[in-house]
C-alpha positions as a Markdown table, in Angstrom:
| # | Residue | x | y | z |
|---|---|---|---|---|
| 1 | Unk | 93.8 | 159.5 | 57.2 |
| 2 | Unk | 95.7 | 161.9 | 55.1 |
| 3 | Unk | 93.4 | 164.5 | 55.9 |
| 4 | Unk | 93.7 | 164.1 | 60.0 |
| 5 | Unk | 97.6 | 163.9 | 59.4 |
| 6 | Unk | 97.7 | 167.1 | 58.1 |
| 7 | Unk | 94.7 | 168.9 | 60.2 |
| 8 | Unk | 97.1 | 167.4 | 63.0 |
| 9 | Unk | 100.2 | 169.2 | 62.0 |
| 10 | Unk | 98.2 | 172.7 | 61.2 |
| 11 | Unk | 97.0 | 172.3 | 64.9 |
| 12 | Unk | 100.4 | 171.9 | 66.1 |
| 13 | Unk | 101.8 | 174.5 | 64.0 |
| 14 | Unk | 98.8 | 177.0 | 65.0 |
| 15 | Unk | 98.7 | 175.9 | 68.7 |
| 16 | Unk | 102.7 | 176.9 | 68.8 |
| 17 | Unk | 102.3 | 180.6 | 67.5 |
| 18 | Unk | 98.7 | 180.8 | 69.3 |
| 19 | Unk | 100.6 | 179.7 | 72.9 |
| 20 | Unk | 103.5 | 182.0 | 72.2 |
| 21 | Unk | 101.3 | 184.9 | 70.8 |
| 22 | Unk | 99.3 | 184.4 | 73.8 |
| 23 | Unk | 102.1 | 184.7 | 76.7 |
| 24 | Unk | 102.3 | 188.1 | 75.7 |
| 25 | Unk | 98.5 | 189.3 | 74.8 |
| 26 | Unk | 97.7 | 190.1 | 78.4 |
| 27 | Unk | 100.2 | 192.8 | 78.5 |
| 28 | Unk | 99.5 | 193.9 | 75.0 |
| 29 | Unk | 95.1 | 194.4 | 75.6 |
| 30 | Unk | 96.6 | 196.5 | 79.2 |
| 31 | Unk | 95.8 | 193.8 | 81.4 |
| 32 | Unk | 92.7 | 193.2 | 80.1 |
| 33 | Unk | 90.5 | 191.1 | 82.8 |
| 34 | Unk | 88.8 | 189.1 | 80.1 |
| 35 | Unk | 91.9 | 188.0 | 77.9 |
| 36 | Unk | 93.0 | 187.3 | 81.6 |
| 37 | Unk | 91.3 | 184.1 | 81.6 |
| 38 | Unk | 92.5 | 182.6 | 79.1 |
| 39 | Unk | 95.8 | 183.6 | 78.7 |
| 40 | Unk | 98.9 | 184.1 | 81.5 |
| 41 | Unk | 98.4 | 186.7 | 83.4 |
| 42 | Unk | 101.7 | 185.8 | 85.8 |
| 43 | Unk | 104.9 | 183.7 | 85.5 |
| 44 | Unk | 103.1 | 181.1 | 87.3 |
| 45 | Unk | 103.7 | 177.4 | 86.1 |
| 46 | Unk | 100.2 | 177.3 | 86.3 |
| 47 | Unk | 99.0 | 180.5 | 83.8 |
| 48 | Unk | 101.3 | 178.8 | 81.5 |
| 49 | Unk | 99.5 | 176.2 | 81.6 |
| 50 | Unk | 97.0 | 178.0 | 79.5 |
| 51 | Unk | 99.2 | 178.5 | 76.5 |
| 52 | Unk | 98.9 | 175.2 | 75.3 |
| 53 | Unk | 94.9 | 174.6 | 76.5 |
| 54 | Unk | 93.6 | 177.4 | 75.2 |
| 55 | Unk | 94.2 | 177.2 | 72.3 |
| 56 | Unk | 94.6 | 173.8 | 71.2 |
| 57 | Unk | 90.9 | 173.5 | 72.9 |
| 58 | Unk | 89.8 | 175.7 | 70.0 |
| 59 | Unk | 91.5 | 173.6 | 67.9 |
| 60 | Unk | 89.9 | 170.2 | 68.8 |
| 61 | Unk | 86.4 | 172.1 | 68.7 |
| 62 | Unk | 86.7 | 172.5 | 64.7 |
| 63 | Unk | 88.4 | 169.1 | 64.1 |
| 64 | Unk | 85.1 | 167.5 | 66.2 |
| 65 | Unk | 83.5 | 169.2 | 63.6 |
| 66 | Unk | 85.0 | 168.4 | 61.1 |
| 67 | Unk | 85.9 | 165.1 | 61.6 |
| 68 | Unk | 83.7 | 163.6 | 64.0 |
| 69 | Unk | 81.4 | 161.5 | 61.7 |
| 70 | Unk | 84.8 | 160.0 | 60.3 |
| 71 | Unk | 86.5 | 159.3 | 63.0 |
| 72 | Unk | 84.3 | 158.8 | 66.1 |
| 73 | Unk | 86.8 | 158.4 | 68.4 |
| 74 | Unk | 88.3 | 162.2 | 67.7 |
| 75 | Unk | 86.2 | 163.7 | 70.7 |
| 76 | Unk | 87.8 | 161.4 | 73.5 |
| 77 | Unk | 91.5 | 161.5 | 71.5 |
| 78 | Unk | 91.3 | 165.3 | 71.4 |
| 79 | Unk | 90.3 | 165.5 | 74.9 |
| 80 | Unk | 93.3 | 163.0 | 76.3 |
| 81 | Unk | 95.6 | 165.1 | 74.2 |
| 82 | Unk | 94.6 | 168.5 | 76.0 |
| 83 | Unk | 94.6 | 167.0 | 79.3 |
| 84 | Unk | 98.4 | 165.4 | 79.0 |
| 85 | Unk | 99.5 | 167.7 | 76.9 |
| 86 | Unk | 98.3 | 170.7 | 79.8 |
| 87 | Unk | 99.8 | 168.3 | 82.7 |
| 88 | Unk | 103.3 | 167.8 | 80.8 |
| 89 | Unk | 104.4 | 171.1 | 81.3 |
| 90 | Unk | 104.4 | 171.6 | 84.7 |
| 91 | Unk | 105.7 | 167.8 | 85.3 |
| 92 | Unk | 108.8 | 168.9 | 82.6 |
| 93 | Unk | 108.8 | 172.3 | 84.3 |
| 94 | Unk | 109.3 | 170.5 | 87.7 |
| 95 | Unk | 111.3 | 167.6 | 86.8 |
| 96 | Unk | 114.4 | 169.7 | 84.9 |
| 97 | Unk | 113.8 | 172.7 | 88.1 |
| 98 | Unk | 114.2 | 170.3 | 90.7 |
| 99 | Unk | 117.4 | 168.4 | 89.0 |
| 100 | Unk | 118.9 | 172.3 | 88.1 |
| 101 | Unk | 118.3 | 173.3 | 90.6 |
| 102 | Unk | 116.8 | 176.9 | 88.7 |
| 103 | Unk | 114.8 | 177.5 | 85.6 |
| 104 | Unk | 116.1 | 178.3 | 82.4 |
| 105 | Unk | 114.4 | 179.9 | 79.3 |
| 106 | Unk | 114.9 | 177.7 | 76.6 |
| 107 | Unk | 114.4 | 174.9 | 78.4 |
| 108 | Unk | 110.7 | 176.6 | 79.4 |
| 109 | Unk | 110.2 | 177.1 | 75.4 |
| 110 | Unk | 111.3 | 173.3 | 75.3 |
| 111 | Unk | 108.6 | 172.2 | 77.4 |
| 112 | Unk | 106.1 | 174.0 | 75.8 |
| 113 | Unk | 107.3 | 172.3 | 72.4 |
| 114 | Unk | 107.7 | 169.5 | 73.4 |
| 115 | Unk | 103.7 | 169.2 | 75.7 |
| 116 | Unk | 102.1 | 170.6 | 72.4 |
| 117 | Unk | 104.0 | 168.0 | 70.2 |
| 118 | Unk | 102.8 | 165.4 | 72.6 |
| 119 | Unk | 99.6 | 166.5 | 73.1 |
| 120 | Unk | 99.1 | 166.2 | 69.0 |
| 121 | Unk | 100.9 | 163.1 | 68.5 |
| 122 | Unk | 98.8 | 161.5 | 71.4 |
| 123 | Unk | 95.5 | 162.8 | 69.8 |
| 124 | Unk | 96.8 | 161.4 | 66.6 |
| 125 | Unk | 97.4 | 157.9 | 67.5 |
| 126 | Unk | 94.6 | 157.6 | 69.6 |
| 127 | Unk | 92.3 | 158.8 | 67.2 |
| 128 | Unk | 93.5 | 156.2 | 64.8 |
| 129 | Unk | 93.2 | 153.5 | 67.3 |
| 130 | Unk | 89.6 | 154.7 | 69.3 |
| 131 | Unk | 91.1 | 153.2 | 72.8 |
| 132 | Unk | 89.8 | 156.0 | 74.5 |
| 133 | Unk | 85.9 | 155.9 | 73.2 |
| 134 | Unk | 84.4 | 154.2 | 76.1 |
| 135 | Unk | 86.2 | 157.5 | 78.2 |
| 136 | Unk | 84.7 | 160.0 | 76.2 |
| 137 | Unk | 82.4 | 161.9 | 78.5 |
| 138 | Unk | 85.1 | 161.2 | 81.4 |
| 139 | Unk | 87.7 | 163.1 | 79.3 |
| 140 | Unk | 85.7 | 165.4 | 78.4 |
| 141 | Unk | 84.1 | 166.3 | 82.0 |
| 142 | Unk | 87.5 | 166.3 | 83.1 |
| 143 | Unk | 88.9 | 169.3 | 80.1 |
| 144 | Unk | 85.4 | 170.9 | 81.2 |
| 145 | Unk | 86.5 | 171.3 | 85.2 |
| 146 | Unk | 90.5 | 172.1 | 84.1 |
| 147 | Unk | 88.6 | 175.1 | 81.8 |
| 148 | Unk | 86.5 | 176.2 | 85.0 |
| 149 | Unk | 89.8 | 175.9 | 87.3 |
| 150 | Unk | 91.4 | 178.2 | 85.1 |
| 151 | Unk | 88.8 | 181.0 | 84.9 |
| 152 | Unk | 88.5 | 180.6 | 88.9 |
| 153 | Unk | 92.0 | 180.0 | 90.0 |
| 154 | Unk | 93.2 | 183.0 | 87.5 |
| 155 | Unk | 92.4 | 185.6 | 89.9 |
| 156 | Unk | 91.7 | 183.5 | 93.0 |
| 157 | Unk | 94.3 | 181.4 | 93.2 |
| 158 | Unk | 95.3 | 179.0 | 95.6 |
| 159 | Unk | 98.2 | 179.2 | 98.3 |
| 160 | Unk | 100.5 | 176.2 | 96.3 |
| 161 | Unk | 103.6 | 176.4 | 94.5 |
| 162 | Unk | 101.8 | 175.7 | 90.7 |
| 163 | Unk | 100.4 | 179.2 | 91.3 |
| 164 | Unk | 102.8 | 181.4 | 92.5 |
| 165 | Unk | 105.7 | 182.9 | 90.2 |
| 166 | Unk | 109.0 | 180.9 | 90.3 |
| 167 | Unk | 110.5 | 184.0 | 91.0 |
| 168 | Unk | 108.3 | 185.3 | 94.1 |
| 169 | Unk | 106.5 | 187.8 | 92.1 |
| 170 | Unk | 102.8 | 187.7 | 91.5 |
């Protein structure tokens, strides 16, 4: 267990400076079309999004590996994590926006925090407790269709709010 503790708070450490790194590597590669996919390529709510999936999705692939014969239940834990972790920023994002009545920075770098620190904490516990097992190939079907949303809905995105930039640009 004191292995997974640890492996847990590496992931969040290196999941926080991936995300952050990330928000900026489109414009960095020139707009690359590639590194488009999987990082933001607007100030959507959505293509940030992507900051925490990305990379804690790596992540969770080498602490299956690692892990998995030790703690079976990692797979569906991992895969919960990602999915509420993704979901929490835009719900965050929406919730403070709609009470504000505007956005404001830190409180965007908040939710971000705060999504990756639950996402981890959630994997953690459940991991620890295998609740999840019997929803294993659920969870992980649905982080399979969010990954193929993003690569689609990156540059063909739909006419709704989640997708367009708070701020009218696109």
């Amino acid at each position: 267990m004191k292995h997974l503790k640890h492996d847990t708070i590496t992931g969040i450490i290196l999941v926080l400076i991936a995300g952050t790194l990330a928000h900026f590597l489109y414009d960095w590669t020139g707009n690359n079309h590639i590194v488009g996919f999987f990082t933001p390529i607007s100030e959507s709510v959505w293509e940030h999004m992507k900051l925490l999936f990305f990379p804690m999705l790596l992540y969770s692939l080498i602490m299956v590996l690692k892990f998995h014969r030790i703690y079976v239940c990692i797979p569906s834990a991992l895969c919960f994590g990602i999915i509420t972790g993704t979901f929490l920023i835009p719900l965050v994002y929406y919730t403070y926006t709609s009470i504000l009545g505007k956005n404001v920075f830190i409180l965007d770098i908040g939710t971000f925090i705060l999504s990756v620190l639950t996402a981890f904490w959630l994997s953690y516990k459940l991991t620890l407790s295998c609740r999840l097992e019997s929803y294993t190939y659920l969870l992980c079907i649905i982080v399979c269709l969010l990954f193929i949303c993003f690569l689609i809905f990156t540059y063909r995105p739909p006419h709704a709010a989640i997708f367009q930039d708070p701020d009218g640009r696109r």
